[in-house]
N, C-alpha and C positions, 0 to 999 in steps of 0.2 A: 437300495435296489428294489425290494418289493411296492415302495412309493412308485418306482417307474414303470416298474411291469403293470399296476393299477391304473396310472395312466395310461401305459398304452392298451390294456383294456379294454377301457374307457373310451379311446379313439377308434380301436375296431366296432365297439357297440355301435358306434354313432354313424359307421362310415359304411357307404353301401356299393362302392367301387373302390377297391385297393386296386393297387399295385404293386408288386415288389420286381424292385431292381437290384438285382445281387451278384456278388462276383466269387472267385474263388474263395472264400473266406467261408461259403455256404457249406463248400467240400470237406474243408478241411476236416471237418469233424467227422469223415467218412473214411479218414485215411489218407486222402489223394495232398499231397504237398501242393502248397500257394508256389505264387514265384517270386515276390518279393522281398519277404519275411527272411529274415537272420537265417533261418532253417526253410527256404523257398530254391527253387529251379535254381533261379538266378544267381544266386550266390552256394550255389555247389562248387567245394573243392576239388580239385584236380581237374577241372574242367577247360580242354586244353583250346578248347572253341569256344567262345559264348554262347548261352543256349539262346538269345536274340539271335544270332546270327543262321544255328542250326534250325530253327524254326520259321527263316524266312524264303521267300517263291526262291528267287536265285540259287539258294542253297538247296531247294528241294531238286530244283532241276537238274543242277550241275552235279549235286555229291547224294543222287535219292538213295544209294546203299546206306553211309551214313546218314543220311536224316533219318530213314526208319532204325536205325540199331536205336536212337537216342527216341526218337516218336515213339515205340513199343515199351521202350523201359521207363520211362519218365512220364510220359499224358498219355496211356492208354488204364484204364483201374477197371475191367470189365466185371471184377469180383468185387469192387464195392459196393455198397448196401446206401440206402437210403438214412440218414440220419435225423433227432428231431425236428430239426429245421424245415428239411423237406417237406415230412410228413406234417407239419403243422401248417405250411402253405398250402399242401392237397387241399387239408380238412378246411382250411379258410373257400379256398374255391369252391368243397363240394358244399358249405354251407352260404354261397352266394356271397358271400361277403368279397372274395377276391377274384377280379375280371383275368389276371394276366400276370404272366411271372416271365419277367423280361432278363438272363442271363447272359454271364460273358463267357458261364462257360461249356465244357462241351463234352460233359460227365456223361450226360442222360438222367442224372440220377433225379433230375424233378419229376419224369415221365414216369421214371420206375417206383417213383413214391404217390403217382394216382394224379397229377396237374395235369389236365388239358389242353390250355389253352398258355402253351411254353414258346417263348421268341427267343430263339438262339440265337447271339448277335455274331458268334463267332463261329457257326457249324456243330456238328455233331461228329465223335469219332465212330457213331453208327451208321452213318454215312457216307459211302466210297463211291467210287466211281472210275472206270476205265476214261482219261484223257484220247485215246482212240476212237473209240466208237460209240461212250456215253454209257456202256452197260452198268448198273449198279453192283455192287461186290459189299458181302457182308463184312464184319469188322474179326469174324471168327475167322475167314478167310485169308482175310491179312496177315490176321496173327498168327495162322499156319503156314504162313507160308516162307521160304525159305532167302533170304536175303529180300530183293524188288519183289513186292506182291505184282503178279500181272494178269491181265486178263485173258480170256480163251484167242482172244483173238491175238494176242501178243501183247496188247499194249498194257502201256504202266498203267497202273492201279492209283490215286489219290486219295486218302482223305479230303471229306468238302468240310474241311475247317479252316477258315480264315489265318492264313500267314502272316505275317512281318512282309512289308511289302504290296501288300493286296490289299484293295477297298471289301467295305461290308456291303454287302447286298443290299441293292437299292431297295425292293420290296420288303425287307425285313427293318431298314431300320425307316421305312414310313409305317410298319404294322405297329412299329415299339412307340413312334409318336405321336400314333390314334390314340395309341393305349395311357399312355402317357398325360395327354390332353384331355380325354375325358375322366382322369380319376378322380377323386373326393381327396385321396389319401393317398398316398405316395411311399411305401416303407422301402429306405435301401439298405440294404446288409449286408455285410461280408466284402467289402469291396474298399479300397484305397484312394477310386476315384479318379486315378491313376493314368487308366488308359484310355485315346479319343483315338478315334469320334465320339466310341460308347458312352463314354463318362460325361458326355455334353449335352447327351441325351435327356439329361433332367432337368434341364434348363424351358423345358415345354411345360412343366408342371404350373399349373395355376388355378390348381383347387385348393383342399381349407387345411390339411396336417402335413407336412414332412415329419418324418422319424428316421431317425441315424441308429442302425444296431451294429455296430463294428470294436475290434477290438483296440485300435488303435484310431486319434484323429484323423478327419477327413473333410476335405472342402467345402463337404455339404452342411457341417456341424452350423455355422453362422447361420443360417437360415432355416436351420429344423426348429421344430416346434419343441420335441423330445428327441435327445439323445441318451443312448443307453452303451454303456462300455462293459461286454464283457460274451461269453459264450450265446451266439446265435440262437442255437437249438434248442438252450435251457432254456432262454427268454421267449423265444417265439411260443416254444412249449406251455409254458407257465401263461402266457398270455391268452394260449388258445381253448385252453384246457376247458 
């Protein structure tokens, strides 16, 4: 392991446009559960709906009391903290070395750990919005409020996080393939690789390193330069340090 943390390194030294493309796997060391993992969403017991299903547009519209009982308890972590990981992408960015942190997910917790310049491919649960009249609504709001969050004007309340069902925002995933296209260096982490469009999105890379930091295989391994199997946070840590 120390061999590979040396190398990747070695590849930050050298590299003067990162990237990282990271999926919930970045969280997890924050607390917040993955969803595909033995111990992830998707494979929760007693779960008498699938949580694909309770997370998709149809299901928000039709049954939105139940989509927020399950929204609130499960993908909202407003008390999670920022983990090493995070923080050692900030410090890459605020040391120039990383242009963009392109995510699938929709913690916040890169923002709250000092990145900038963050593409959220799937939304933020810090941002709400009245389907009525467009007005914006905090996430504290939501969360206080008492069955349907609604707005002053009556209407329902949303999260703008990308559903099951729904496309991703054109503008955001041509920002992640600017970003993408012009790096040196490419790091994906925490991610499965799992889910498209997102996951296709590194098919634009054509600079000089890929590096795989995940804990289990993933698509991208055949064609990374470095793969690295095990804790995110330690590694990114150790590398950044």
């Amino acid at each position: 392991m120390s061999e590979k943390i040396e190398e990747l390194k070695n590849i930050i030294n050298d590299s003067s446009d990162i990237v990282f493309f990271g999926g919930a796997g970045v969280s997890t060391e924050s607390g917040i559960p993955d969803f595909r993992s033995s111990s992830g969403i998707y494979n929760m017991k007693g779960q008498v709906i699938p949580p694909e299903e309770i997370v998709s547009h149809g299901f928000f519209m039709e049954h939105t009391r139940e989509f927020y009982d399950f929204y609130k308890k499960h993908l909202v972590y407003p008390d999670a903290e920022p983990n090493k990981a995070h923080k050692a992408l900030a410090k890459l960015e605020a040391d120039g070395k990383l242009s963009a942190v392109i995510t699938q997910n929709i913690d916040g917790l890169h923002q709250k750990a000092g990145s900038k310049n963050v593409i959220e491919l799937h939304g933020s649960v810090y941002r709400n919005y009245c389907l009525e009249c467009g007005k914006s609504c905090t996430l504290e709001s939501v969360l206080a409020a008492d069955g349907i969050p609604r707005c002053s004007c009556g209407g329902i309340i949303r999260p703008d996080v990308v559903l099951y069902e729904e496309q991703l925002d054109n503008d955001v995933i041509m920002n992640a393939i600017s970003a993408i296209r012009s790096a040196d260096t490419l790091i994906i982490g925490g991610t499965s690789l799992a889910v498209y469009p997102a996951a296709g999105l590194i098919s634009y890379f054509s600079g000089s390193k890929i590096v795989v930091i995940n804990k289990s295989p993933t698509p991208a391994d055949k064609n990374a330069d470095l793969v690295i199997s095990g804790s995110i946070g330690e590694i990114l840590s150790a590398a950044v340090e």
